[in-house]
C-alpha positions as CSV (number, residue, x, y, z in Angstrom):
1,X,182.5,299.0,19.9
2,X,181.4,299.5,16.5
3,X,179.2,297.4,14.7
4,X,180.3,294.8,11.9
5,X,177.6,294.5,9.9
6,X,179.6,296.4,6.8
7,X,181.9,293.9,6.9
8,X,179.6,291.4,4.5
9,X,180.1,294.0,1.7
10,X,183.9,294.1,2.6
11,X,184.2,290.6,1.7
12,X,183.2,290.7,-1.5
13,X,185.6,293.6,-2.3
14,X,188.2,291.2,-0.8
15,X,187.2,288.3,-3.0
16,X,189.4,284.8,-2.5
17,X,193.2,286.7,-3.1
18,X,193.5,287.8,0.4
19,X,191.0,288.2,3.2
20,X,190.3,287.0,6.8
21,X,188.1,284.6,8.2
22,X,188.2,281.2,10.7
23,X,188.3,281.7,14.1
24,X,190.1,284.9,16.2
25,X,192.7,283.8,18.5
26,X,195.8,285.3,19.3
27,X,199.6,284.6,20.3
28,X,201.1,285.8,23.5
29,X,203.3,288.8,23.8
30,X,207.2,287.7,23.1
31,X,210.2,289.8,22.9
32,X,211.6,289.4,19.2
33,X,215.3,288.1,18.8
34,X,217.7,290.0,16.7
35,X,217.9,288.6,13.2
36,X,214.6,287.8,13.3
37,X,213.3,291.0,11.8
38,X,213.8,290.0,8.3
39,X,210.0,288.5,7.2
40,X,208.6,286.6,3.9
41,X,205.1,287.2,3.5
42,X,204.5,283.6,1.7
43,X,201.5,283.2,4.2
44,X,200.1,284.7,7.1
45,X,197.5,283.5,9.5
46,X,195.3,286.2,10.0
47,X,193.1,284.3,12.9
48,X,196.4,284.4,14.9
49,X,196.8,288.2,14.9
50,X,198.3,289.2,17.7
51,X,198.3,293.5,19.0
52,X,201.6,294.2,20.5
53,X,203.7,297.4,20.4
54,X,206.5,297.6,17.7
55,X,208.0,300.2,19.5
56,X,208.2,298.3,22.8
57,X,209.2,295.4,21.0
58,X,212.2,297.6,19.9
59,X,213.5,299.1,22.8
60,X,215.2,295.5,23.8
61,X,217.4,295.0,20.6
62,X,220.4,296.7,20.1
63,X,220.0,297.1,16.5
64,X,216.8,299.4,16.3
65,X,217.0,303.1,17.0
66,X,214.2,305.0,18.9
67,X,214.0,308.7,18.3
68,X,212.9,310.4,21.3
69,X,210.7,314.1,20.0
70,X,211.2,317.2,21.8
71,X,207.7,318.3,23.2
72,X,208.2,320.5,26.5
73,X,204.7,320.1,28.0
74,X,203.7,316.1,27.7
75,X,203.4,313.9,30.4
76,X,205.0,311.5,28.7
77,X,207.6,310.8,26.2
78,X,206.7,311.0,22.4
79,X,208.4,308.4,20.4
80,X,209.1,307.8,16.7
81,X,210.8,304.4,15.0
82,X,211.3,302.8,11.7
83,X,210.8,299.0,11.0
84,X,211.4,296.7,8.3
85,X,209.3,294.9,5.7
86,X,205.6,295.6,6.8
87,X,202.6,294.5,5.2
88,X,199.6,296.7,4.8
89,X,196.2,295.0,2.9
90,X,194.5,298.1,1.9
91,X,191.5,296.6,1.7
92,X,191.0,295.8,5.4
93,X,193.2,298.9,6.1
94,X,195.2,296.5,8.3
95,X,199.1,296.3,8.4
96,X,200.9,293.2,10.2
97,X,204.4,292.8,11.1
98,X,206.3,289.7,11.5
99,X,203.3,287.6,10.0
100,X,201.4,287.8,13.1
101,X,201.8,291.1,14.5
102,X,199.0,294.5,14.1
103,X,201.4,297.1,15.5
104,X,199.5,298.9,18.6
105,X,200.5,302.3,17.1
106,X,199.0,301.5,13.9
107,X,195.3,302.1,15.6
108,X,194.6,305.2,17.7
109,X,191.3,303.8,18.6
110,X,191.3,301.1,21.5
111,X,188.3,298.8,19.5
112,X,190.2,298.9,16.3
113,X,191.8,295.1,17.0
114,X,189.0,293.5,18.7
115,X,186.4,294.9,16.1
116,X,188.2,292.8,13.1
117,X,189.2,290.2,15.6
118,X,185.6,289.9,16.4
119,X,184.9,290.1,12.0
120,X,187.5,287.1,11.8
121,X,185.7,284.7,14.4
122,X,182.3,285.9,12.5
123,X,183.5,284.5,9.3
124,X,183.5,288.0,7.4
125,X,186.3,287.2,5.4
126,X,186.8,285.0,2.9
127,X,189.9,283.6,3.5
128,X,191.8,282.3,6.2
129,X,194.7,283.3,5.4
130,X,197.0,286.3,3.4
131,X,198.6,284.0,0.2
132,X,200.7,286.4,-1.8
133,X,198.8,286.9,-4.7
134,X,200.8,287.9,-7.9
135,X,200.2,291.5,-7.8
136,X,202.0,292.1,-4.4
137,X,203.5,295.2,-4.1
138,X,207.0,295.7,-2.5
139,X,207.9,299.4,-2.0
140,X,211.2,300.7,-0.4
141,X,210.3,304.3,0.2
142,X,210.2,305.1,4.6
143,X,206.6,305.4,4.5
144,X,204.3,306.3,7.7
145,X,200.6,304.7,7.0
146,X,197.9,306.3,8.0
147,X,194.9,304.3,6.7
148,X,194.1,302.5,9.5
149,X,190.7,300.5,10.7
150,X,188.7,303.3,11.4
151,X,190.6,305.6,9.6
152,X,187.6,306.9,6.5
153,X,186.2,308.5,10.3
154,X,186.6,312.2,10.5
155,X,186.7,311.9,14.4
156,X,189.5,309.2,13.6
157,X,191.5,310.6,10.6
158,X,192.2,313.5,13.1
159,X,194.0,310.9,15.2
160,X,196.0,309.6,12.4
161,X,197.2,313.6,12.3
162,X,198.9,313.2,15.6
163,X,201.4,310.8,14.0
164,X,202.2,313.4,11.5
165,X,202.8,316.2,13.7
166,X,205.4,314.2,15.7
167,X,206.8,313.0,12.4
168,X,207.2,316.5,10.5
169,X,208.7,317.4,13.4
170,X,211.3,314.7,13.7
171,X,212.1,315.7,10.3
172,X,210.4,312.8,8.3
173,X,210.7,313.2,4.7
174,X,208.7,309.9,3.5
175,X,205.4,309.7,2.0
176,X,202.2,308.8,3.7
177,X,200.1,306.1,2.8
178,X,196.4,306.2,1.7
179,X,193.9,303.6,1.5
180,X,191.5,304.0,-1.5
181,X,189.5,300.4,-0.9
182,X,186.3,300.8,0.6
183,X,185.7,300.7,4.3
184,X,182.9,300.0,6.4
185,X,182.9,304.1,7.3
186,X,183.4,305.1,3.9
187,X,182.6,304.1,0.4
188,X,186.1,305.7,-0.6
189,X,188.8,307.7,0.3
190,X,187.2,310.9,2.1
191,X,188.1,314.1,1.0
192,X,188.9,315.3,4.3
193,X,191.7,313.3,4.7
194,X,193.8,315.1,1.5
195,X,192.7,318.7,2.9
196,X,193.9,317.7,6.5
197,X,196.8,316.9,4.9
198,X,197.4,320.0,2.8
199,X,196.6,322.1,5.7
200,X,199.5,320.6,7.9
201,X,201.9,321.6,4.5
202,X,202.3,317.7,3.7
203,X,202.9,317.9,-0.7
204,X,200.9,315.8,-3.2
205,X,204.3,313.8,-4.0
206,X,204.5,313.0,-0.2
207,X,201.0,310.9,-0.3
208,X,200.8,307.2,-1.6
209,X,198.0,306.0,-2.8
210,X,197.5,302.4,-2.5
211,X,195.1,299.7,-3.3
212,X,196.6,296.3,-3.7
213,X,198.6,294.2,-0.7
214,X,202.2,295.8,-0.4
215,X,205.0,295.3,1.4
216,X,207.1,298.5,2.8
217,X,210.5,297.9,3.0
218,X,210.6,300.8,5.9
219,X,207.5,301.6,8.0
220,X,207.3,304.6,10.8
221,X,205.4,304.3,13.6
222,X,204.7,306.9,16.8
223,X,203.6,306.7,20.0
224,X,200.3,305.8,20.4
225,X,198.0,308.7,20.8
226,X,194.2,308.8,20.5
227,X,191.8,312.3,21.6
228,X,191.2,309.8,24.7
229,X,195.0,310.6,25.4
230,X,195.7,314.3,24.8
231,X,195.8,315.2,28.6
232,X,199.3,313.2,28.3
233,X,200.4,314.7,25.2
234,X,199.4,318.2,25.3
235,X,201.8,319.9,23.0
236,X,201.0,317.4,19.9
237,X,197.6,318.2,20.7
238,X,198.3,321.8,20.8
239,X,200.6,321.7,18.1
240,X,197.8,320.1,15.5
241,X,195.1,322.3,17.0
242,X,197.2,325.4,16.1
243,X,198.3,324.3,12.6
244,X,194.5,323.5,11.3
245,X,193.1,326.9,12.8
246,X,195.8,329.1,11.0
247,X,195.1,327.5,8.1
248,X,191.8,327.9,7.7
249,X,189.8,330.0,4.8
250,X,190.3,333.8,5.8
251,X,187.1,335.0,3.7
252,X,184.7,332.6,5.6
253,X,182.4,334.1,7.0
254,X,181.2,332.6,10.9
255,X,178.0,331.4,11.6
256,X,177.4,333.1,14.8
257,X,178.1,332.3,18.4
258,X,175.9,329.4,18.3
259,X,176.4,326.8,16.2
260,X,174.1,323.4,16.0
261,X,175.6,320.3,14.4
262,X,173.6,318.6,12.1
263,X,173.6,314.8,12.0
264,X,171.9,313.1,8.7
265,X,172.6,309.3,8.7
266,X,172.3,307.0,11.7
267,X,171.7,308.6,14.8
268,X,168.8,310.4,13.4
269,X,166.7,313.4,15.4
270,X,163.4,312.0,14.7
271,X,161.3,315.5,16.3
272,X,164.1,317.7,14.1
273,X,161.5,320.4,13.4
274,X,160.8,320.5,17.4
275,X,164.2,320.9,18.1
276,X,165.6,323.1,15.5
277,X,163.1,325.5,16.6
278,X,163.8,325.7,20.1
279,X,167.6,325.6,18.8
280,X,166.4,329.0,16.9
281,X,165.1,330.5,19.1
282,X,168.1,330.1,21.6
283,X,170.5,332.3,19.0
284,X,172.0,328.6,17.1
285,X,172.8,328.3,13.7
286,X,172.3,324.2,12.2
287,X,174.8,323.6,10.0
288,X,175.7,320.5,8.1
289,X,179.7,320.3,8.4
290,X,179.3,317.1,5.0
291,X,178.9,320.5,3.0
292,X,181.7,322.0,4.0
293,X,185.4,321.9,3.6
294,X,187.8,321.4,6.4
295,X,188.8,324.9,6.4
296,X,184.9,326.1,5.9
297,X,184.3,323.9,9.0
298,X,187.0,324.8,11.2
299,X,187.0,328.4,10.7
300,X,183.0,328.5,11.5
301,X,183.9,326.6,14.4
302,X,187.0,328.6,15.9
303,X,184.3,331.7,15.8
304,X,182.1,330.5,17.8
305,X,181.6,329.7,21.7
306,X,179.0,327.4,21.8
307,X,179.1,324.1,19.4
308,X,176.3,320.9,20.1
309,X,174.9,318.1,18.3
310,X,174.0,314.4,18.4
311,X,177.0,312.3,19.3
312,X,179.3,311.7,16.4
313,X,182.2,312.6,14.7
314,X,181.4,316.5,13.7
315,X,181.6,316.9,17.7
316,X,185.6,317.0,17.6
317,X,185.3,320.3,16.2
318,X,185.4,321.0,19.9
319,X,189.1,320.9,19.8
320,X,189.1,323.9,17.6
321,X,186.2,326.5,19.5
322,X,188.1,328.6,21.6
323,X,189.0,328.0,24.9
324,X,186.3,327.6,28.0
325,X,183.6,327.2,25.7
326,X,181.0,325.5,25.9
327,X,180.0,322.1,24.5
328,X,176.6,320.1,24.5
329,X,176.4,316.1,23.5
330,X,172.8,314.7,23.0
331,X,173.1,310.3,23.0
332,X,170.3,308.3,22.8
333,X,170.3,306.1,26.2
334,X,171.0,303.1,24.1
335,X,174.4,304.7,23.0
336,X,176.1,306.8,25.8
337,X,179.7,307.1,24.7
338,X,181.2,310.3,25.2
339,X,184.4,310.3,23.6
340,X,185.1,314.2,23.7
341,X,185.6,314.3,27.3
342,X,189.3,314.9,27.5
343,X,189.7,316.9,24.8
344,X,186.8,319.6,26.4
345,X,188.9,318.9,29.7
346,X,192.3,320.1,28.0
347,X,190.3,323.2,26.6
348,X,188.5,324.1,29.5
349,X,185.0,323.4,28.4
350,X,182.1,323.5,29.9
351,X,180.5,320.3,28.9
352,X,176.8,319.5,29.1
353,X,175.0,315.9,28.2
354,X,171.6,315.4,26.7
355,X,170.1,312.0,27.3
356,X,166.5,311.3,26.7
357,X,164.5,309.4,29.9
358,X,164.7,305.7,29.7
359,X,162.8,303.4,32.7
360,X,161.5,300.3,33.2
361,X,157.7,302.0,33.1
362,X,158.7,304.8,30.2
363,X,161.3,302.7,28.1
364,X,163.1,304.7,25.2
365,X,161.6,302.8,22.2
366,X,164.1,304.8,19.1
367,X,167.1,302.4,19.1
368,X,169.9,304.7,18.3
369,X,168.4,307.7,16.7
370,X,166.9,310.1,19.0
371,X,164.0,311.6,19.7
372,X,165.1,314.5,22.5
373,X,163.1,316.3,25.0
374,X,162.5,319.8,24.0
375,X,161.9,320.5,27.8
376,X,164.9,319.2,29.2
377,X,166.9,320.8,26.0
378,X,165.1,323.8,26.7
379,X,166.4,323.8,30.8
380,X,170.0,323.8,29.2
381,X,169.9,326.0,26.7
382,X,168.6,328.1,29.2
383,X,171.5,327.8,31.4
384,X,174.1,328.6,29.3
């Protein structure tokens, strides 16, 4: 799970008009009547967020239409529905449905809810509840939102991409919604997130921008799909890794086979100069994907057959090397959390792990940053 110590600045972004704190608890799971859809957002207890999914909530009322998305190859069905009157706080990049409610397929990532429910019981908020301050929005254009939690991630705006593949394809012709508050990822709204979605053919007039609490008369929401999930859901996988790669820049040039990550802010390779030089000398080229556009990176990428790096989000570019390639993850043993795994699976990778020695008599003494073993990176590199 992700750390929360960001949240502090968060709170003074917030200020007293609308924020979280008090304790996190949660409501059970209930089915929801019909005629009960219709919300006013006078107050809502955000200590009594609850995560359920709108689109299981749904399928039991007679009055709400699930759209069922042709994909030949998934495991299981992809699903697409509209609901009414959402609330989204930019600033926490949070929606909640039915004053209680953070739809499940609002947050690819499974640590999303219990990370702010965790913020909330730490009193990182400054407010214990949403009062609807004066400059509430209300908006009635259908509208998917795709600012989520952890949303300002590279790793996790790709999974927010998955929602607008199975849209487009449905035939959506709403906007998508943008957070430009400050996240505890980001300072601001990356500038990945407008080329991603350029590259899937989505037009400037299509993306809202928003940065005060709004209600959306009529929110989409899809099936819940996160990298973690792509063995299920192969042809929205497929479907987005095709897309990006044939719109990538045709006059960059590639980097080589060999191409080595580089990783500036936490998670730090203290013996870089060690390592880049045995990196060298094993035919890799270290590049820094932060100065690069998302074409730059993913046509680099798609040229090459080797890609490696310190855990983080640059290694998803794995989705996009061709396929039975191969793939090499260095963690610091304080932080083992491979979360490429199925997406080298669906490609075929080959999928090596670097994690430096850590025992009771030689403990690893670097935290999270990591100070590798040019021996045992050598062995590899030598295998492959």
């Amino acid at each position: 799970m992700y750390g929360l110590k960001k949240y502090t600045q968060l709170s003074r972004v917030l200020g007293d008009e609308w924020g979280l704190e008090a304790t996190a608890s949660s409501l059970p799971a209930r089915k929801i009547p019909v005629g009960e859809f219709k919300t006013t957002f006078s107050k809502v207890a955000l200590d009594q967020l609850t995560c359920i999914s709108i689109i299981n909530q749904l399928r039991d009322t007679f009055q709400a239409k699930i759209y069922t998305i042709e994909f030949n190859h998934n495991k299981k069905p992809v699903e697409a529905a509209e609901v009414d009157d959402m609330l989204y706080l930019p600033a926490l990049h949070l929606q909640v449905w039915q004053n209680h409610i953070v739809p499940y397929e609002a947050n690819a990532d499974e640590d999303a809810f219990p990370t702010i429910t965790i913020a909330i019981k730490e009193n990182y908020f400054s407010s214990r509840h949403y009062a609807r301050p004066e400059n509430t929005k209300t908006i009635d254009d259908s509208v998917c939102i795709i600012s989520n939690i952890f949303a300002h991630n590279f790793f996790h705006f790709i999974e927010e991409l998955y929602k607008v593949i199975i849209l487009e394809r449905l035939g959506f012709d709403g906007k998508y919604v943008l957070s430009t508050m400050p996240s505890r990822l980001a300072e601001c709204l990356p500038n990945f997130t407008l080329e991603f979605l350029t590259m899937l053919g989505v037009k400037s007039e299509r993306i809202l921008y928003c940065n005060q609490p709004t209600i959306f008369r009529k929110a989409w929401f899809t099936t819940h799909i996160c990298h973690a999930e792509t063995l299920m859901y192969r042809d929205v996988f497929f479907e987005l890794r095709k897309i990006l790669i044939n719109h990538t820049s045709t006059d960059c040039d590639g980097r080589g086979e060999r191409i080595w990550v580089e990783r500036k802010k936490s998670r730090r390779l203290l013996n870089a100069d060690v390592i880049h030089a045995c990196l060298r000398n094993h035919g890799f080229t270290i590049v820094d994907m932060a100065d690069l556009t998302v074409s730059e990176q993913i046509s680099i990428v798609k040229q090459s057959e080797v890609l490696g790096g310190i855990h983080g989000a640059a290694l998803i570019h794995s989705m996009f090397l061709k396929e039975r390639s191969t793939v090499i993850e260095c963690f610091s043993p304080d932080y083992i959390n491979p979360c490429i795994l199925e997406v080298c699976q669906i490609l075929r990778h080959k999928y090596l792990q670097v994690v430096p020695t850590n025992t009771s008599i030689r403990p690893y003494r670097d935290a999270l940053d990591l100070n590798l073993d040019q021996n045992l990176l050598e062995t590899i590199l030598q295998g492959i």
